[in-house]
matplotlib code that plots the C-alpha trace (Angstrom):
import matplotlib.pyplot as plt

x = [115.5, 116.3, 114.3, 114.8, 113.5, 113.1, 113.1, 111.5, 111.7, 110.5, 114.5, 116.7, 119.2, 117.0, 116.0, 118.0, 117.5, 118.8, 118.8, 119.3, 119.9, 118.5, 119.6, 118.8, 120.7, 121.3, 120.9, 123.7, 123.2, 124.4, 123.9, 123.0, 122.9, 121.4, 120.5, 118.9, 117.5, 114.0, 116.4, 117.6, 114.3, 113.2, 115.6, 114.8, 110.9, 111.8, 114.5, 113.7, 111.8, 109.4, 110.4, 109.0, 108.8, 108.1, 105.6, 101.9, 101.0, 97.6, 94.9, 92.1, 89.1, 86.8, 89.7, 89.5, 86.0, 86.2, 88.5, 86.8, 83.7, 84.8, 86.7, 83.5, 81.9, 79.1, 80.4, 77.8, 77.8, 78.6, 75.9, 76.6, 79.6, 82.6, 85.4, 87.7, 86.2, 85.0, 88.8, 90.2, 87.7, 89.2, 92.8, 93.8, 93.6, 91.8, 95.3, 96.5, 93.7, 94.5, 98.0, 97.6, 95.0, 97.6, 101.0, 99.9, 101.6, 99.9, 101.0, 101.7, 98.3, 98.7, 96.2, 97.5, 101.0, 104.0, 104.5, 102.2, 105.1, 106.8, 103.6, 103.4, 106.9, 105.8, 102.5, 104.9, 107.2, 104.3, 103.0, 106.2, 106.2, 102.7, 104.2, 107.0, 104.4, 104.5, 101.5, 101.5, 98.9, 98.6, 97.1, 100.8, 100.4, 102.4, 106.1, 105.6, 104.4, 103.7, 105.6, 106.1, 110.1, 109.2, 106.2, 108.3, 111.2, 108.0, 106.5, 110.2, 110.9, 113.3, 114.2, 111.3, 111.6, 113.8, 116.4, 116.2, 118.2, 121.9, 121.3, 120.1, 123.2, 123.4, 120.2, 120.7, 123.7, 121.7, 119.2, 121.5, 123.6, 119.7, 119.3, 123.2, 122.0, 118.6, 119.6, 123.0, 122.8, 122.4, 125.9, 125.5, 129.6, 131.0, 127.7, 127.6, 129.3, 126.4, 123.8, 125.3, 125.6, 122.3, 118.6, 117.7, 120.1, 118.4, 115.2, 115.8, 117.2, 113.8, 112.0, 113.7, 113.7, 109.8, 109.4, 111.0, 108.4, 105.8, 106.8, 106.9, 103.4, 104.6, 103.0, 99.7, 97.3, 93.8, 91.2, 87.7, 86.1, 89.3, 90.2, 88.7, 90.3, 93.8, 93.7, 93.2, 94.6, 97.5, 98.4, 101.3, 102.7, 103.1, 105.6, 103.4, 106.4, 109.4, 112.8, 114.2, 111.7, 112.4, 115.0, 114.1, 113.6, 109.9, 111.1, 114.0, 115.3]
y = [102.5, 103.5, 102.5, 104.3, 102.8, 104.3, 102.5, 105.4, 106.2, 108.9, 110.2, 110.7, 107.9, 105.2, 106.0, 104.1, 105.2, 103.0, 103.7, 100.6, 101.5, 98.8, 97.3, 94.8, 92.2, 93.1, 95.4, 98.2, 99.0, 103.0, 104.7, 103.5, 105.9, 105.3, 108.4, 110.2, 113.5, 115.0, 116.4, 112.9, 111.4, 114.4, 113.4, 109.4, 110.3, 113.2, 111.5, 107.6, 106.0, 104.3, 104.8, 102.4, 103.6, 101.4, 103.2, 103.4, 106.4, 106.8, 106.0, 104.0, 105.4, 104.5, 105.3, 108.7, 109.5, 108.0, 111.0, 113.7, 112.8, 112.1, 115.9, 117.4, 116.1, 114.0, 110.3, 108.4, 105.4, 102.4, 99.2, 96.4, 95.4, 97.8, 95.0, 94.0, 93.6, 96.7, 98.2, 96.2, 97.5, 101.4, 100.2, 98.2, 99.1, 97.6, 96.8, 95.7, 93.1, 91.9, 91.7, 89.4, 87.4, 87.2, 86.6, 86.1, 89.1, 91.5, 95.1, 97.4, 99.8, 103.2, 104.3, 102.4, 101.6, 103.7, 103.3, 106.5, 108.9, 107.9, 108.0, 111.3, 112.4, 110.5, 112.9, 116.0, 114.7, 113.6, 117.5, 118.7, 116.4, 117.8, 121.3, 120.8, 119.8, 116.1, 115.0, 111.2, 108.9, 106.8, 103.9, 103.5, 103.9, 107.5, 107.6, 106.7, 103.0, 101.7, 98.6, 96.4, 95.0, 91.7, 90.8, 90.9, 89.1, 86.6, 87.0, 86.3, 82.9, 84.5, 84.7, 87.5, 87.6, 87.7, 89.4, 92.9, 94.8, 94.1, 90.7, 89.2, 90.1, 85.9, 86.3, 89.5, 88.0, 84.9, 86.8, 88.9, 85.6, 84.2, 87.6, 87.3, 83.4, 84.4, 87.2, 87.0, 89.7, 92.2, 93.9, 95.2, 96.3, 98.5, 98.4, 94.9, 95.2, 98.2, 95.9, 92.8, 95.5, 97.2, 95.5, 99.3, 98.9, 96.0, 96.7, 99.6, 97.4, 95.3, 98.3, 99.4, 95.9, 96.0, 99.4, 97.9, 95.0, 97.5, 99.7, 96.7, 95.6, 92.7, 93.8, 94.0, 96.8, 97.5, 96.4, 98.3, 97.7, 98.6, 101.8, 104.3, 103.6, 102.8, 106.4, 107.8, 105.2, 103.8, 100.5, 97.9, 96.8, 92.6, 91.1, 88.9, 86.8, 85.5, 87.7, 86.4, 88.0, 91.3, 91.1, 89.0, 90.6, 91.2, 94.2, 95.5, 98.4]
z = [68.4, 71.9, 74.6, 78.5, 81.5, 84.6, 88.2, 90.0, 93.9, 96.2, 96.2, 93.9, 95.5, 94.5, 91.4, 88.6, 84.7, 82.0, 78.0, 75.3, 72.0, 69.8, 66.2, 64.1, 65.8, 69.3, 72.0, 74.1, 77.3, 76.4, 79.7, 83.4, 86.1, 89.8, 92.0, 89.2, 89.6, 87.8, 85.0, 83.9, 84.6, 81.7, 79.3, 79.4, 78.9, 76.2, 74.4, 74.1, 71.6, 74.5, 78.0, 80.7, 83.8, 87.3, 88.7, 88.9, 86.2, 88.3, 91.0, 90.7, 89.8, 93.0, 95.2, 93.7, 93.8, 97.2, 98.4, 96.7, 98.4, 102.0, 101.2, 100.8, 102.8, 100.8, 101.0, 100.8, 103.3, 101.8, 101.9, 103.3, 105.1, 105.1, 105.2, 102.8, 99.8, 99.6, 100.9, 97.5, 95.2, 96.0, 97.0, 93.3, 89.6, 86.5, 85.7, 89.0, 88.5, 85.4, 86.0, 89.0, 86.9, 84.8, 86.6, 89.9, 91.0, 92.8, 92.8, 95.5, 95.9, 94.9, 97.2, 100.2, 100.3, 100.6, 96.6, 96.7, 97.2, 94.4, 92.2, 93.7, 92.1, 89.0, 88.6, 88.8, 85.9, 83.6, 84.5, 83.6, 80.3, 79.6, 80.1, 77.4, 74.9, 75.4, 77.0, 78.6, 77.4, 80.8, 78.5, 77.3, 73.5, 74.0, 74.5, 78.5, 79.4, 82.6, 83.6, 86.6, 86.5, 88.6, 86.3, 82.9, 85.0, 85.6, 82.3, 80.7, 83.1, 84.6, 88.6, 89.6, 93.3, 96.3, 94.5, 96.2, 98.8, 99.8, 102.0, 98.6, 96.4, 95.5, 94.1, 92.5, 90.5, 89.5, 87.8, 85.9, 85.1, 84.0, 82.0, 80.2, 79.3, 78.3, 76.0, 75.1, 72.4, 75.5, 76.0, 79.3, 78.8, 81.6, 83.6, 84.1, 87.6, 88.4, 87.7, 90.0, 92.7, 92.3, 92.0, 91.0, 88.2, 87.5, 87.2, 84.9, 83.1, 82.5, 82.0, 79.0, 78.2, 78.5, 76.9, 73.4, 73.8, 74.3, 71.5, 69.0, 69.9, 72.2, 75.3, 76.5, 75.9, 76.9, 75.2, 74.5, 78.1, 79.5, 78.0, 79.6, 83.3, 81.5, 80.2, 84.1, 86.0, 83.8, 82.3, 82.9, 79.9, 80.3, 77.7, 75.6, 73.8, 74.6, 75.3, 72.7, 70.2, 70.7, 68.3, 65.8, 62.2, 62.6, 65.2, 63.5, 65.5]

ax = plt.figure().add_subplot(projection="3d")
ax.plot(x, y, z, "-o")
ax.set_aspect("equal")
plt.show()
């Protein structure tokens, strides 16, 4: 199996894509790259097994409704008390709910953060997926899964925050010493010293990580109630089971 996960930005300079190909007893770190471009984006979604990718696949479903009506001018004017309860009910997920109830974590909002221009450039490469002839099932049981790095960090016991930008590099090489100890049939190889010097690196990383756990059925999916806004606004895949299970013989590669 092969698993790519994608650390998506805005820009190209950001964005980090890793690919682990997986066997029955371990796991190679094959290919790392930071400042990827839409074409190697393209080839992690089209040529992976399962392909996580760290981003929000979608808007929520009030938020978007909200828009279309204030466009046209027929927004009906909300009762009761515009404050912030009624902001969080358009600004967050189904997901993003249940993976704070879950992890505590909350999630940037889509519809009011800056992680909007990146789900922006993640809309056009799903389009262009759809457009080769590989349309993306935003509930994650297509080839494309949502995921959320610091949650499966979380999710995993491992070191989930504080671990990002340049000033944090101590913590940045803790959690890859935490992820060596943790899962020492990872061979990260030559791009061991790329991930110690990048959290992007990193996080790509944990999202092919989390994209084999998806695509062995140890992550979490929607269930009935919740499938209908996973399909529009996208799912994060939460490990359910250890790290160390992803290899074991019930998910031979």
């Amino acid at each position: 199996m092969l698993t790519a996960g994608i650390d998506l930005a805005a820009e190209d300079t950001n964005t980090a894509v890793a690919w682990i190909r997986w066997t029955t007893t371990g796991a190679v770190l094959e290919e790392l790259t930071i400042g990827a471009g839409d074409d190697q984006l393209m080839r992690a979604a089209s040529t992976a097994d399962k392909a996580g990718i760290d981003c929000p696949l979608g808007w929520p479903e009030p938020f978007v409704e909200f828009i279309i009506a204030h466009h046209r001018g027929d927004l009906a004017a909300p009762t009761g008390l515009v404050g912030r309860d009624w902001r969080r009910s358009l600004a967050w997920r189904r997901t993003d709910v249940v993976t704070h109830e879950l992890t505590g974590r909350l999630s940037l909002s889509v519809a009011a953060d800056r992680i909007a221009h990146t789900a922006m450039r993640c809309a056009a490469l799903l389009a262009r997926l759809a457009e080769v002839g590989q349309p993306v099932d935003r509930s994650g049981s297509g080839t494309v899964v949502e995921v959320y790095p610091a949650a499966s960090l979380k999710q995993w016991l491992l070191p989930y925050r504080g671990y990002k930008g340049r000033q944090n590099s101590d913590a940045l090489n803790e959690l890859v010493d935490g992820l060596i100890g943790s899962a020492p049939w990872l061979q990260l190889g030559a791009f061991e010293p790329v991930c110690r010097g990048s959290d992007h690196a990193v996080d790509a990383v944990v999202a092919a990580l989390t994209a084999r756990a998806a695509a062995i059925g140890q992550a979490t999916r929607p269930g009935p109630a919740d499938l209908a806004a996973a399909t529009t606004e996208g799912w994060i895949a939460l490990p359910t089971t250890p790290l160390t299970s992803l290899t074991t013989s019930r998910a031979k590669g």
